[in-house]
VOGU-3710 file (C-alpha; in Angstrom, 3 decimals, decimal comma):
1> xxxxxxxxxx> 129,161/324,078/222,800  127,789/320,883/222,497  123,482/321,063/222,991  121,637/319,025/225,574  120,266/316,510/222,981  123,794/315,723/221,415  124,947/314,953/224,975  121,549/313,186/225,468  122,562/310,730/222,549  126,334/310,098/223,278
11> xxxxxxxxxx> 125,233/308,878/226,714  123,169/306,176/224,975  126,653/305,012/223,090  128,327/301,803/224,561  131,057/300,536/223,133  129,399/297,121/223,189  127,629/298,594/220,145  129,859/298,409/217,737  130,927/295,171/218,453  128,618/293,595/216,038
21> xxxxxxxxxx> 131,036/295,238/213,149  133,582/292,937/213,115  130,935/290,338/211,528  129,505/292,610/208,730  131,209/291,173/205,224  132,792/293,515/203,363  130,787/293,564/200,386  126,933/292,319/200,125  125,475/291,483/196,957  121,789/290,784/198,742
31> xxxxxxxxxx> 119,244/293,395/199,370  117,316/293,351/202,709  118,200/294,262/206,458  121,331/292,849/207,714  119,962/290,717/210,644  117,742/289,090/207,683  120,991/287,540/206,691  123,602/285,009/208,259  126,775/287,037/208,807  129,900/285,109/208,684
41> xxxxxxxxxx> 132,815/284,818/211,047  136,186/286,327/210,373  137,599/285,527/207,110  140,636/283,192/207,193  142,938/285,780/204,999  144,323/286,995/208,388  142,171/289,692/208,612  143,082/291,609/212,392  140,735/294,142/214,223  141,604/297,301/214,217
51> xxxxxxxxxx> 143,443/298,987/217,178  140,949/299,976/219,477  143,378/302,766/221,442  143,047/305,752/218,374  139,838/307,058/218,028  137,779/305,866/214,629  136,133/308,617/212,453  133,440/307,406/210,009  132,962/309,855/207,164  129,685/308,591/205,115
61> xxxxxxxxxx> 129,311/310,802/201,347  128,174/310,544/198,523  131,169/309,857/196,811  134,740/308,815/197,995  138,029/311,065/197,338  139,033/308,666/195,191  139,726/308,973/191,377  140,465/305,969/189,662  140,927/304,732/186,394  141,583/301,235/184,492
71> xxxxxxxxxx> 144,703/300,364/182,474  142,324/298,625/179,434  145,441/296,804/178,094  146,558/295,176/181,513  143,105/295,264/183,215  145,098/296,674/186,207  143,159/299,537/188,589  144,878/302,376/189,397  143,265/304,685/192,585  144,957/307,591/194,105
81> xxxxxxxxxx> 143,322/309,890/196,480  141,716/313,361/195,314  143,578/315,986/197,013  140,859/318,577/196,284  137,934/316,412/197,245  136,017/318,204/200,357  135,675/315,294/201,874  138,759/314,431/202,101  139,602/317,557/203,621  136,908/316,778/206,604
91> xxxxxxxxxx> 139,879/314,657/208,250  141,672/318,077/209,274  139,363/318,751/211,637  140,069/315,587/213,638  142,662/315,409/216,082  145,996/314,160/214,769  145,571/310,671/215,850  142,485/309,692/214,757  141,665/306,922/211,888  139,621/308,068/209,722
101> xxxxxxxxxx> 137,981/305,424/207,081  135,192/306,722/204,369  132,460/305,465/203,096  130,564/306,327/199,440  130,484/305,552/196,409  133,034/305,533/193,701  133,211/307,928/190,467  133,935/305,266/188,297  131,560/301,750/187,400  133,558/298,714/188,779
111> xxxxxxxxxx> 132,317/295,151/187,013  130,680/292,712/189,501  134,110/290,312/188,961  136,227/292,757/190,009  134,526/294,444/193,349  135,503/292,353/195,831  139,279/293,107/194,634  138,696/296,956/194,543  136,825/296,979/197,922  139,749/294,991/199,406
121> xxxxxxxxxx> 142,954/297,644/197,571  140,650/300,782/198,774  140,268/299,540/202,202  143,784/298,645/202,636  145,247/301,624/200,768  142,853/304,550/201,572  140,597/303,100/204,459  137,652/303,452/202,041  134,586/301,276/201,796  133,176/301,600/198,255
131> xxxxxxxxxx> 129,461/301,171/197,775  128,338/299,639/194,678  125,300/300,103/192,868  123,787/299,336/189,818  123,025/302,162/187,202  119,650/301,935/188,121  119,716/301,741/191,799  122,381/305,061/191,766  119,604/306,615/188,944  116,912/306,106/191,621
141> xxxxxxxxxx> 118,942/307,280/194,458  119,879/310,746/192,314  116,787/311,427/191,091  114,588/309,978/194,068  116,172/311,147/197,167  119,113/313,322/196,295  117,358/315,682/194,157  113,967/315,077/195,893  112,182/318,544/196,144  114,283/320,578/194,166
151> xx> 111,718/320,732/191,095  113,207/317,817/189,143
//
């Protein structure tokens, strides 16, 4: 049964919203609030908006169901999804039709060079939006908010 404040909050939803996605880039390297910043048009690599008839589900966690690795000879990344991952799982309790994309953070470091490469294989492979961070921006997040309160 869906409460009185969840309904409350879908009816402030328009679809008009979200419209304002289709000009986020796919990677920023800048700190700061995103209206701060001049956001690009469409890229010209032929980039098409998704189809707007199946429903969208946005799955935001700490870390993606993705394990990856890097061939150190060829330089080559190899992803695959994580079959156990819970969050993975979260899909099955969307109806059939639904696209689901997720967004996190990856288990393994990427270098700068290569992030715009990964970002682009995981979102056309997986539908999954790595976030990057530096070691010390993930060190603050883990010990600063994730663990805050539980007697670090």
């Amino acid at each position: 049964m869906i409460t009185q404040s969840c309904k409350d909050s879908l009816d402030m939803i328009s679809v008009n919203d979200f419209r304002v996605v289709d000009r986020i880039p796919r990677i920023m390297n800048v700190l700061g609030v995103l209206s701060e910043f001049e956001v690009g048009e469409q890229d010209d690599e032929g980039v098409t908006s998704p189809d707007v008839s199946k429903p969208r589900r946005i799955i935001v966690a700490n870390q993606l169901p993705i394990r990856g690795h890097r061939n150190e000879e060829t330089k080559d990344w190899f992803f695959e999804l994580d079959k156990e991952s819970l969050v993975l799982q979260l899909k099955d309790g969307f109806p059939a039709n639904s696209e689901v994309w997720y967004v996190g953070l990856l288990k393994v470091d990427v270098d700068k060079k290569d992030q715009d490469e990964v970002a682009r294989l995981l979102f056309y492979m997986f539908r999954c939006v790595p976030v990057f961070l530096t070691a010390d921006q993930k060190n603050k997040y883990y010990h600063g908010f994730c663990r805050f309160g539980r007697g670090i």
